[in-house]
PyMOL commands that place a pseudoatom at each C-alpha (Angstrom):
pseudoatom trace, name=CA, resn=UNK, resi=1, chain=A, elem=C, hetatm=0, pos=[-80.534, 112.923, 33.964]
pseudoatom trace, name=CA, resn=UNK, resi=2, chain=A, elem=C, hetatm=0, pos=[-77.770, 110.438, 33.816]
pseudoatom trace, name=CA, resn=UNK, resi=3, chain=A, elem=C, hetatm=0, pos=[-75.335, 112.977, 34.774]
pseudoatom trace, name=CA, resn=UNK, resi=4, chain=A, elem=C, hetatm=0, pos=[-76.991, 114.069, 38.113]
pseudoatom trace, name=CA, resn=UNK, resi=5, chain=A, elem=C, hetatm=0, pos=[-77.528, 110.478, 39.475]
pseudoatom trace, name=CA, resn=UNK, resi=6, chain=A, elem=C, hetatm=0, pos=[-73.973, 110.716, 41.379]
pseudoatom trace, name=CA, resn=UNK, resi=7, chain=A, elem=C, hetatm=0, pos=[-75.241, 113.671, 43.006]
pseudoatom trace, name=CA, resn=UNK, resi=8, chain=A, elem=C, hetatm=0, pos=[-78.435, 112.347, 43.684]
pseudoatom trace, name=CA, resn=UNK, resi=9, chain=A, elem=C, hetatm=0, pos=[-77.694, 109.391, 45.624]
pseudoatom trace, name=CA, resn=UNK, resi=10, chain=A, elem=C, hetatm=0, pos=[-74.713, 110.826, 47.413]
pseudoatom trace, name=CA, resn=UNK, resi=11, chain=A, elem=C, hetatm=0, pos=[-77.283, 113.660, 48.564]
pseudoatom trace, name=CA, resn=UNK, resi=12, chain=A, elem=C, hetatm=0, pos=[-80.079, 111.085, 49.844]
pseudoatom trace, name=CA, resn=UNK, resi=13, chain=A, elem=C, hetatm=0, pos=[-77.075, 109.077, 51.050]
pseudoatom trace, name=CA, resn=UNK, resi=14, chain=A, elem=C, hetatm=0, pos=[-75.655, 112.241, 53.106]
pseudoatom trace, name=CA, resn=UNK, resi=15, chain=A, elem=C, hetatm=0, pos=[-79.534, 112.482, 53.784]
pseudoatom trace, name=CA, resn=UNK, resi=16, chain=A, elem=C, hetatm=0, pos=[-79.999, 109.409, 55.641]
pseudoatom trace, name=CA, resn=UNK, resi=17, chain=A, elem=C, hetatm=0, pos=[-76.793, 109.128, 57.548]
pseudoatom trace, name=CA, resn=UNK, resi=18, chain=A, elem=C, hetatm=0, pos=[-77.601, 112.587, 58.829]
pseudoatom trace, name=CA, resn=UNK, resi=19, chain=A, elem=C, hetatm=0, pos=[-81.373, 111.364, 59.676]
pseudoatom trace, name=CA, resn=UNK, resi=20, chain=A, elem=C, hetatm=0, pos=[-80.042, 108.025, 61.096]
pseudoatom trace, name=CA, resn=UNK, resi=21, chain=A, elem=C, hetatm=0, pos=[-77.301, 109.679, 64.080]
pseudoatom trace, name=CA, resn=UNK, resi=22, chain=A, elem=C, hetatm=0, pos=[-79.949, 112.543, 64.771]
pseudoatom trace, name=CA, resn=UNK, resi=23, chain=A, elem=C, hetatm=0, pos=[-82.174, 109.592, 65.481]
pseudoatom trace, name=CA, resn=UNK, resi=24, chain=A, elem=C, hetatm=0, pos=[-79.528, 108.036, 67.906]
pseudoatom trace, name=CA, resn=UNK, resi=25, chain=A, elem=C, hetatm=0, pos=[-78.565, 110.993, 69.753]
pseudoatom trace, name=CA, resn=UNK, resi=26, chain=A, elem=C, hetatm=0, pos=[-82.105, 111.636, 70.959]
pseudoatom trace, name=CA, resn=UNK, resi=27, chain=A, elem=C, hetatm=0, pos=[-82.316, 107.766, 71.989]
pseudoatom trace, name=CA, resn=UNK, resi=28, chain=A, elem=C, hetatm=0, pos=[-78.999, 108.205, 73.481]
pseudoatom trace, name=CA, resn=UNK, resi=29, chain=A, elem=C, hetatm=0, pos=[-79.493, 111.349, 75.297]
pseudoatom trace, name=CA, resn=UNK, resi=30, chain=A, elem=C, hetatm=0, pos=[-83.262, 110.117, 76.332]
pseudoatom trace, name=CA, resn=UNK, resi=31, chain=A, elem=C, hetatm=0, pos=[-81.542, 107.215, 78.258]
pseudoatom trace, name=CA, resn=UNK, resi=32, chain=A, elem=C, hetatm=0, pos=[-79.225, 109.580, 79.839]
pseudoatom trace, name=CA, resn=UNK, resi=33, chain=A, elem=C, hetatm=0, pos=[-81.547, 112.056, 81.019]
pseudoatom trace, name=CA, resn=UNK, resi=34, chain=A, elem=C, hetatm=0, pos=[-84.134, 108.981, 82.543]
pseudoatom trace, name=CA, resn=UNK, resi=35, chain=A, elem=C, hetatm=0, pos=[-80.848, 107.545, 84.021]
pseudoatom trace, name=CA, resn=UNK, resi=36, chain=A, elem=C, hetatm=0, pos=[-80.199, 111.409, 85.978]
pseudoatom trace, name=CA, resn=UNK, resi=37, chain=A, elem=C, hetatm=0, pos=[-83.534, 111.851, 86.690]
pseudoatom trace, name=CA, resn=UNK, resi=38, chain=A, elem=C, hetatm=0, pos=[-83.523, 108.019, 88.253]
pseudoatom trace, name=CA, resn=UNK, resi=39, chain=A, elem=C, hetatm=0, pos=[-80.404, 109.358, 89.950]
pseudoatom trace, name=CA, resn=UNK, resi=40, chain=A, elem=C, hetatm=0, pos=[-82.055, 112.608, 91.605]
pseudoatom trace, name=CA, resn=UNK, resi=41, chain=A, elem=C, hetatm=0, pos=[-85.289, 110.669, 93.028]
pseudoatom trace, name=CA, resn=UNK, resi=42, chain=A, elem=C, hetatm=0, pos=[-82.920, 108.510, 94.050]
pseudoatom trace, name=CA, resn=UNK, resi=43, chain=A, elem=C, hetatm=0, pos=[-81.187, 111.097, 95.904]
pseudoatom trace, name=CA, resn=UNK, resi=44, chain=A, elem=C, hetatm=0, pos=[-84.742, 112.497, 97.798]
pseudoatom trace, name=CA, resn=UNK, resi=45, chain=A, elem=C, hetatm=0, pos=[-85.004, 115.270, 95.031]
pseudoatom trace, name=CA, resn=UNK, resi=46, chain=A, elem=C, hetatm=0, pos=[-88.676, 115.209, 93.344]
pseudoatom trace, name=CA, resn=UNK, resi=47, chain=A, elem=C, hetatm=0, pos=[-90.128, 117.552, 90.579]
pseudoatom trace, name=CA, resn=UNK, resi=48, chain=A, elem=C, hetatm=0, pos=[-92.020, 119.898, 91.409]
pseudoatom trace, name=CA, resn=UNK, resi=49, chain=A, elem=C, hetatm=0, pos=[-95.365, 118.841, 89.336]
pseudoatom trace, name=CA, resn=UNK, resi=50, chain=A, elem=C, hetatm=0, pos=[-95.223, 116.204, 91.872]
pseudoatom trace, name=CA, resn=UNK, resi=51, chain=A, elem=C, hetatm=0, pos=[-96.123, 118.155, 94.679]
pseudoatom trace, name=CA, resn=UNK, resi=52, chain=A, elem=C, hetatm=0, pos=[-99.330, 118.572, 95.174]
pseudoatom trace, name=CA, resn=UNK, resi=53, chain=A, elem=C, hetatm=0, pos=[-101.405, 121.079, 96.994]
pseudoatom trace, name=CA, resn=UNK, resi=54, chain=A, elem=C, hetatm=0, pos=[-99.781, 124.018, 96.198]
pseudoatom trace, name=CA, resn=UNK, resi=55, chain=A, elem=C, hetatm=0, pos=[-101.542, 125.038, 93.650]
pseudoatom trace, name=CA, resn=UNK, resi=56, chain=A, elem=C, hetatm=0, pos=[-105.229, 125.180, 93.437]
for i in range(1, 56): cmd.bond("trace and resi %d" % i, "trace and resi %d" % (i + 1))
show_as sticks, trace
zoom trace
């Protein structure tokens, strides 16, 4: 079991890292896409679930 340990940690190690910048992309690319959709409301452009009577 000895042998493997190298292996081991370097996998949970690759493990992590990988975990860690998936986690900061999506907070990265979350701030981005609130910051463009500040941007377009800004600009007069709404979504369209916030119209309302057009559907019943």
């Amino acid at each position: 079991m000895m042998g493997h340990m190298g292996y081991v940690v370097a996998s949970y190690g690759v493990a992590a890292v990988t975990v860690a910048g998936l986690l900061l992309w999506v907070i990265i690319d979350g701030r981005n896409q609130r910051r463009n959709l500040q941007a377009l409301e800004e600009a007069g452009i709404r979504r369209r679930s916030a119209q309302s009577g057009d559907r019943p």
